[in-house]
N, C-alpha and C positions, 0 to 999 in steps of 0.2 A: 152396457154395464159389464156384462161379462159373455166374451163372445168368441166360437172357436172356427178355426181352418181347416181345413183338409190339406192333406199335402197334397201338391202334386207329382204326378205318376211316376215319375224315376223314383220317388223318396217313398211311394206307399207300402213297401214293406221294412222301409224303417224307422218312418213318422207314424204316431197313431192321429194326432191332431197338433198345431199349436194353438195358444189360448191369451187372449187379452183378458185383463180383468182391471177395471180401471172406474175407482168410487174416488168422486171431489172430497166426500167427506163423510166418516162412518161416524155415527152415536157409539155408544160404549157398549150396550147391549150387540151389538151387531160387530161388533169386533169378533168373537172365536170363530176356530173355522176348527177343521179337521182334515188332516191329510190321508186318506183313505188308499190303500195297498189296492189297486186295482192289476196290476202285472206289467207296470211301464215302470220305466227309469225318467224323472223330470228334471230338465236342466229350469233353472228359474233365475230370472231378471228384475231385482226389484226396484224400482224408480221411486216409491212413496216415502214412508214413515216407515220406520226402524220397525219390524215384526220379530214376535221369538216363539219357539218350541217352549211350550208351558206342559207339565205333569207333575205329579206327588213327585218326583224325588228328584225333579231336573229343573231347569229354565237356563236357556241362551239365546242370546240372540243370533239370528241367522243371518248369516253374510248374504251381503248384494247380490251375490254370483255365486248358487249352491247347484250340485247337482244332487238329487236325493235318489239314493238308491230303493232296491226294492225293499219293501216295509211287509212285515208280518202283521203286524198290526194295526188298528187307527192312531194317529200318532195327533196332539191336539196343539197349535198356533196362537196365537193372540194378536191382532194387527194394530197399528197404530190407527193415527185421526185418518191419513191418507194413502189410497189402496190405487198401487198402479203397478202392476207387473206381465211380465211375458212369457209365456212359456212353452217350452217344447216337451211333449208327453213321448218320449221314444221307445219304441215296441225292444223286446228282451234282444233280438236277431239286430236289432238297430245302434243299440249301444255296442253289441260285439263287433259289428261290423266298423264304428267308428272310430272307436279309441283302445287304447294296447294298453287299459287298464281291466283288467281283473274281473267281473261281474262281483265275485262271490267278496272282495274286495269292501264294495259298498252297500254289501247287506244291512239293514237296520242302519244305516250313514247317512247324514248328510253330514258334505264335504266340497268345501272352494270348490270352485270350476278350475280353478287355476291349476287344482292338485290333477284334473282329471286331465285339462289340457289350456293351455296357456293364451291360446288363441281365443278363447270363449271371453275372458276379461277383456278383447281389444272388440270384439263383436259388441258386449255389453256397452264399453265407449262408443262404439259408434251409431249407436240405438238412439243416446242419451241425449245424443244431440236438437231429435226431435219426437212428437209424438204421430207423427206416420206412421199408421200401421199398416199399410201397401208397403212405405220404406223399408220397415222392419221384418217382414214378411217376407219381400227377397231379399234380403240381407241376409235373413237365415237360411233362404233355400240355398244362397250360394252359400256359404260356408259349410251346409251339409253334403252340398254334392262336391265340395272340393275334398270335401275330409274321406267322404266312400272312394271318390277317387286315388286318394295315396293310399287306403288302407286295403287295400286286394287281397281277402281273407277266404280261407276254406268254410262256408258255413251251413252245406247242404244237411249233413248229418243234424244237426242243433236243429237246422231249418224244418225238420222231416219231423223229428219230435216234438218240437212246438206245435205245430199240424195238429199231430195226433194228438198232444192236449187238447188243444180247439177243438175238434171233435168228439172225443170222446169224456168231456167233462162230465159229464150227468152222473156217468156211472165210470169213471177213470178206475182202471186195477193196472198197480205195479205190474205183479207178477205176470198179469197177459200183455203190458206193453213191453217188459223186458223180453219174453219169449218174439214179441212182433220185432224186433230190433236184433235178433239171435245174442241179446250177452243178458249177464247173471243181473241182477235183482242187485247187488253191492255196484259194480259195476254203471249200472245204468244210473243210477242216483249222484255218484260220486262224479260222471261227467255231466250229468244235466246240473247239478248242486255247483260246480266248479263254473262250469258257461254262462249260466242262469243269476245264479246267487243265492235258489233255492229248490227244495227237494222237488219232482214232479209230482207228490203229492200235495207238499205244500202251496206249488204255482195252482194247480189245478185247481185248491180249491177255493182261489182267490179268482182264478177266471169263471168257476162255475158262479159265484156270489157275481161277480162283474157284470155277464152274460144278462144274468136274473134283472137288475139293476137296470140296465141300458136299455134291456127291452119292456115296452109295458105290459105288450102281453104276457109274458114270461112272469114278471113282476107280481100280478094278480094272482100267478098261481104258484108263489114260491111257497107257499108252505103247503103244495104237495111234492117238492123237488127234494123235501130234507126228510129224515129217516123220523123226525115228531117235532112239534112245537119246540120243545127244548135244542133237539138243534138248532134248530130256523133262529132262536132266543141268541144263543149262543155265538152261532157264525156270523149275525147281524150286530151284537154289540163287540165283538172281536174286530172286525171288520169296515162299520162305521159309526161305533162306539154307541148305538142306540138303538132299540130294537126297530121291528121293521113297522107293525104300528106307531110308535112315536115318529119317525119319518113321515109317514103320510099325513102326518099335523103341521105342515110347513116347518118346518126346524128353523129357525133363526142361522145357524153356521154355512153361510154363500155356496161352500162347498154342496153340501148335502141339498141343500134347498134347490139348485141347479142340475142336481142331479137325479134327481127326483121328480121335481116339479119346474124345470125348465126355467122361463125367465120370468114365472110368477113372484 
């Protein structure tokens, strides 16, 4: 039903995973989902029923071939009767590395694949053709290691500071990583916000939620991870629009429910 990859090893520091997700037929209740800002950039393939971006002041429907940039927030979906899509979850160092657009570009976006790069609409026809997912699978690897191949980019610095988010999320301080990197506090924000698409406090503290998330044992103990209750309240309904008790009630939204609670 919903099932993910690992890349393989040339790609693992700029694939997080890619994902099948593929329902003959959803009830109406089981249609939302939410798109949760975990700190990748997702290019997505949809093969089903017409889906759209639903909130109080918006709705569109979303193209076949979107790439969604990084998200601030939970951002909330509505699927049709039929759910078949594929996706590639690319780490921040993996979109830089692939395409000569912009990070900070598709902050809070999604946007055609076409806009980002035009070879991704010839990859989605050639998916389309069948439902192999072996087929599909190297069809992406090869198009990701041809794309790192023409794009031979400087990315050790971006590289070094991604790191040291990873690292140091629990307790992330600006001002001791900007002195760790020897430049100013303006300075280190405006290239990581420029590479990235967002602040390093802001990425951080999507990977520290993330972190939490992924792991169960971590999970169990996030609400000693946050400064009170009201944070933990706060950063969980920001983040995947519900607090972190109501998650552990099975949530109806595939996203969450899989994320959460696996293929229960």
């Amino acid at each position: 039903m919903i099932r993910t990859f690992e890349p393989i090893d040339a790609l693992h520091k700029i694939v997080d995973y890619i994902w099948v997700v593929d329902f003959d037929f959803l009830a109406d209740d089981n249609r939302e989902d939410i798109i949760m800002p975990l700190g990748y950039i997702n290019i997505i393939f949809n093969y089903g029923s017409a889906y759209r971006l639903v909130g109080e002041d918006q709705e569109m429907v979303i193209p076949n071939t979107v790439v969604i940039g990084q998200m601030k927030s939970a951002k909330y979906v509505r699927y049709g009767q039929q759910l078949y899509q594929i996706g590639i979850s690319l780490t921040p160092l993996g979109f830089i590395q692939l395409f000569h657009v912009p990070s900070l570009e598709l902050t809070e976006r999604i946007v055609q694949a076409i806009d980002v790069d035009p070879d991704l609409d010839e990859l989605y026809r050639m998916m389309m053709r069948s439902k192999d997912v072996e087929q599909h699978i190297t069809a992406i690897n090869h198009y990701l290691l041809h794309k790192m191949a023409l794009n031979k980019k400087d990315i050790g610095r971006i590289e070094k500071m991604l790191t040291y988010v990873e690292r140091e999320y629990e307790n992330l301080n600006i001002v001791s990583m900007a002195k760790f990197f020897g430049v100013s506090v303006s300075t280190l924000e405006r290239f990581f916000k420029k590479q990235i698409g967002l602040t390093p406090k802001a990425y951080g503290d999507i990977v520290k939620f993330r972190k939490h998330v992924e792991d169960e044992g971590l999970r169990k103990d996030m609400q000693y991870r946050y400064y009170d209750q009201s944070h933990l309240i706060k950063t969980s309904k920001k983040f995947a629009g519900k607090t972190v008790k109501e998650l552990e009630k099975l949530p109806q939204e595939l996203t969450l429910r899989y994320v959460w609670h696996g293929q229960e």
